[in-house]
C-alpha positions in Angstrom: 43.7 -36.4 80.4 45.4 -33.2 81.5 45.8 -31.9 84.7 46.0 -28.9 86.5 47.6 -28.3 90.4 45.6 -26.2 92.1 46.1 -24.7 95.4 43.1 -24.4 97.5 41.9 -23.7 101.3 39.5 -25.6 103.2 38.1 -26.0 106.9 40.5 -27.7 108.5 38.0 -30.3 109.9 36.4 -30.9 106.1 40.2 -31.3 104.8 40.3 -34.0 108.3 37.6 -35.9 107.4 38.6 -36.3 103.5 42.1 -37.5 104.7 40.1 -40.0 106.8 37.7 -41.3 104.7 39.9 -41.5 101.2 43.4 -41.7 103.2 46.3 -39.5 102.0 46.8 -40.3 98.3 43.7 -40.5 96.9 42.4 -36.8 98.0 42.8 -35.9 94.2 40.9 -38.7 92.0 37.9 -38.0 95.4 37.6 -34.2 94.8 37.5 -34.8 91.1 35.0 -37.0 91.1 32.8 -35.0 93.6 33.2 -31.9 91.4 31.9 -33.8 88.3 29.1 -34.9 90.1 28.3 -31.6 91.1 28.9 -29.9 87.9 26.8 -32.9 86.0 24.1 -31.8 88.6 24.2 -28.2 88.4 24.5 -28.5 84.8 21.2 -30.6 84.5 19.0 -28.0 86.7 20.1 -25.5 84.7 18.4 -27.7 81.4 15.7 -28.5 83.7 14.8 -25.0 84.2 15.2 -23.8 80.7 13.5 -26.9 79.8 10.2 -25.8 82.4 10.6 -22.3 81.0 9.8 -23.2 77.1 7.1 -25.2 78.5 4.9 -22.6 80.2 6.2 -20.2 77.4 4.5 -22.2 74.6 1.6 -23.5 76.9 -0.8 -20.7 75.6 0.2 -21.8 71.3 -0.4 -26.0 72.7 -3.8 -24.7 74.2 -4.3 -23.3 71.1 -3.9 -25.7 68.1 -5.2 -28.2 70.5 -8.3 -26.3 70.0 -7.8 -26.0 66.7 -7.5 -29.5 65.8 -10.0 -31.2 68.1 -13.2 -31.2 65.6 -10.3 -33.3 63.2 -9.4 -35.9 66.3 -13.1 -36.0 67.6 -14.4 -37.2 63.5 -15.4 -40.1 63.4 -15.7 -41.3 67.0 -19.3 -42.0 68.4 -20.5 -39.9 70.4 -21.7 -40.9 74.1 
């Protein structure tokens, strides 16, 4: 894979704690992996919400053929 340097500023107490908890030369392969995360995460609201947004978009045209169609599904159950 290819990589890219970046040079970026933090709080100095956040960039404290990373050194603690991943130690010195691992602060790269921790931030990547955190970012992915995040991305994957932001990435899947984003289809979530699209996702909820055809829904209630096509809720009305379900309603309707639902309607449409129920004489077909009800033929040839008894009825109570």
């Amino acid at each position: 894979m290819d990589t890219v340097r970046l040079n970026i500023t933090l709080p100095e107490e956040l960039a404290q704690q990373l050194d603690k908890l991943v130690g010195p030369r691992k602060k790269s392969r921790f931030i990547t992996e955190t970012l992915r995360q995040r991305i994957e995460k932001i990435q899947n609201e984003e289809v979530q919400k699209l996702l909820e947004e055809g829904y209630k978009a096509r809720k009305e045209e379900g309603l309707a053929m639902a309607k449409e169609f129920e004489p077909i599904d009800l033929e040839g159950w008894d009825e109570y």
